[in-house]
C-alpha positions as a Markdown table, in Angstrom:
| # | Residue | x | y | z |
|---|---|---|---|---|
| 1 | Unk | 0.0 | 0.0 | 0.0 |
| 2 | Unk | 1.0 | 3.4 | -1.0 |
| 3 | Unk | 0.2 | 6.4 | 0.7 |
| 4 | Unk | -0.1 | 10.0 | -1.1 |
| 5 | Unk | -1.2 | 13.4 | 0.4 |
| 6 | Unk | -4.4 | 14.8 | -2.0 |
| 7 | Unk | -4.9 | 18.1 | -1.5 |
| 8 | Unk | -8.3 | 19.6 | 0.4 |
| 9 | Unk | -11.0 | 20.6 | -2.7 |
| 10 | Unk | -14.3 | 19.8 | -3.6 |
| 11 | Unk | -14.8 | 16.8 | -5.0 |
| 12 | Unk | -17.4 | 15.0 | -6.8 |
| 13 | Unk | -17.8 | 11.6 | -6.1 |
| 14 | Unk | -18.8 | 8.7 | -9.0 |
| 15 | Unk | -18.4 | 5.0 | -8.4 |
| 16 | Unk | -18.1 | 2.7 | -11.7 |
| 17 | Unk | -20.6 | -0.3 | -12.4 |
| 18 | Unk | -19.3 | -3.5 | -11.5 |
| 19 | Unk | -17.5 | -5.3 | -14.3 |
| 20 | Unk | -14.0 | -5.7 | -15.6 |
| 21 | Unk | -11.9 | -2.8 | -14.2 |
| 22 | Unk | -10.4 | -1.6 | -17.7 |
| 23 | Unk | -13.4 | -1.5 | -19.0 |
| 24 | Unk | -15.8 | 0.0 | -16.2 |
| 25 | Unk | -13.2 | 3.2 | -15.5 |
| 26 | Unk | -12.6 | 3.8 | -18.6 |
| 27 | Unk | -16.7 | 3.9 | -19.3 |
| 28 | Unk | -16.7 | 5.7 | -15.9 |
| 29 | Unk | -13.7 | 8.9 | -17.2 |
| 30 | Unk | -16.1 | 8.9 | -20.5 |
| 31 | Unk | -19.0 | 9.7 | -18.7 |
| 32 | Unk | -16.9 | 12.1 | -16.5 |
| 33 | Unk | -15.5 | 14.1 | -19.5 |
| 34 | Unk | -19.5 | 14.1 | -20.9 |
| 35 | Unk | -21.0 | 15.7 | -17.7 |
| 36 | Unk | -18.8 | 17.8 | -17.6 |
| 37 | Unk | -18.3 | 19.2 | -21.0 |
| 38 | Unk | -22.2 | 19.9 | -20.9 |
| 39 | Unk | -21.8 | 21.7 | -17.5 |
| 40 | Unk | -23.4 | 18.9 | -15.3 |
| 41 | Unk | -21.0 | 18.5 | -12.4 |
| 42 | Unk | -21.5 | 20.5 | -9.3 |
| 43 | Unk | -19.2 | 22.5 | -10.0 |
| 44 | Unk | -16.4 | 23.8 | -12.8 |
| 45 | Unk | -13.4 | 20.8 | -12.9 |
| 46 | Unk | -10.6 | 22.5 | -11.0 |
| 47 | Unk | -7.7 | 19.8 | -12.9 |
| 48 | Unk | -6.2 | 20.2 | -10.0 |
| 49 | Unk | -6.3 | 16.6 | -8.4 |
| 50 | Unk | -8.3 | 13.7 | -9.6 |
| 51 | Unk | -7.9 | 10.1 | -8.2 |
| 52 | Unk | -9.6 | 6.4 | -8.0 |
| 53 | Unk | -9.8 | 4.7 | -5.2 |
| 54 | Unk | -9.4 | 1.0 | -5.6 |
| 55 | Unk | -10.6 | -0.7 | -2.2 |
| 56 | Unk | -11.5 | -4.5 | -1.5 |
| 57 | Unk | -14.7 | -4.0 | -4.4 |
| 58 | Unk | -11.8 | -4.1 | -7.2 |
| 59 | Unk | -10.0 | -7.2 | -5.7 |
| 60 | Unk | -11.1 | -9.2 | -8.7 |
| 61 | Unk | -10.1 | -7.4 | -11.4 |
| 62 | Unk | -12.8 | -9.2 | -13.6 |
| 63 | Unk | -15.7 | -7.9 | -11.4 |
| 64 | Unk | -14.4 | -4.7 | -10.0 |
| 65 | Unk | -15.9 | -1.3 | -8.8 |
| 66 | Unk | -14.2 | 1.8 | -7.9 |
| 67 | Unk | -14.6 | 5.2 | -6.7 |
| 68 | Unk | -13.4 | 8.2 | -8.9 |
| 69 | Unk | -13.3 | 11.2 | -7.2 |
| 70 | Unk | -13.2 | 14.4 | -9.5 |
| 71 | Unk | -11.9 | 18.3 | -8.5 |
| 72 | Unk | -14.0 | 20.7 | -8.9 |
| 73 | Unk | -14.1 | 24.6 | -8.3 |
């Protein structure tokens, strides 16, 4: 286990369907990059500092889900 200091921000919070963990993230980022092109997030992205979270739900990476946690202003 690695730890990292994130910095303090807003951030909204999406969690990925369950599936095959390539394939659910990268649907998950698609979906991110859709909302908020159109303005749907709760806020502005800041760019500042996005990150997954990969807990004991993406242990199998076959039937994984994770939490992606997005900066916004």
């Amino acid at each position: 286990m690695v730890a990292r200091k994130i910095p303090r921000a807003r951030y909204d919070v999406f969690t990925t369907e369950r599936g095959p963990v390539g394939k659910v993230v990268s649907e998950a980022w698609q979906e991110i990059n859709r909302l908020a092109d159109q303005h749907e997030l709760s806020g502005r992205r800041a760019y500042r500092a996005d990150f997954e979270v990969y807990d004991q739900r993406s242990r199998d990476p076959q039937n994984s889900q994770v939490d992606i946690y997005v900066g916004i202003e």
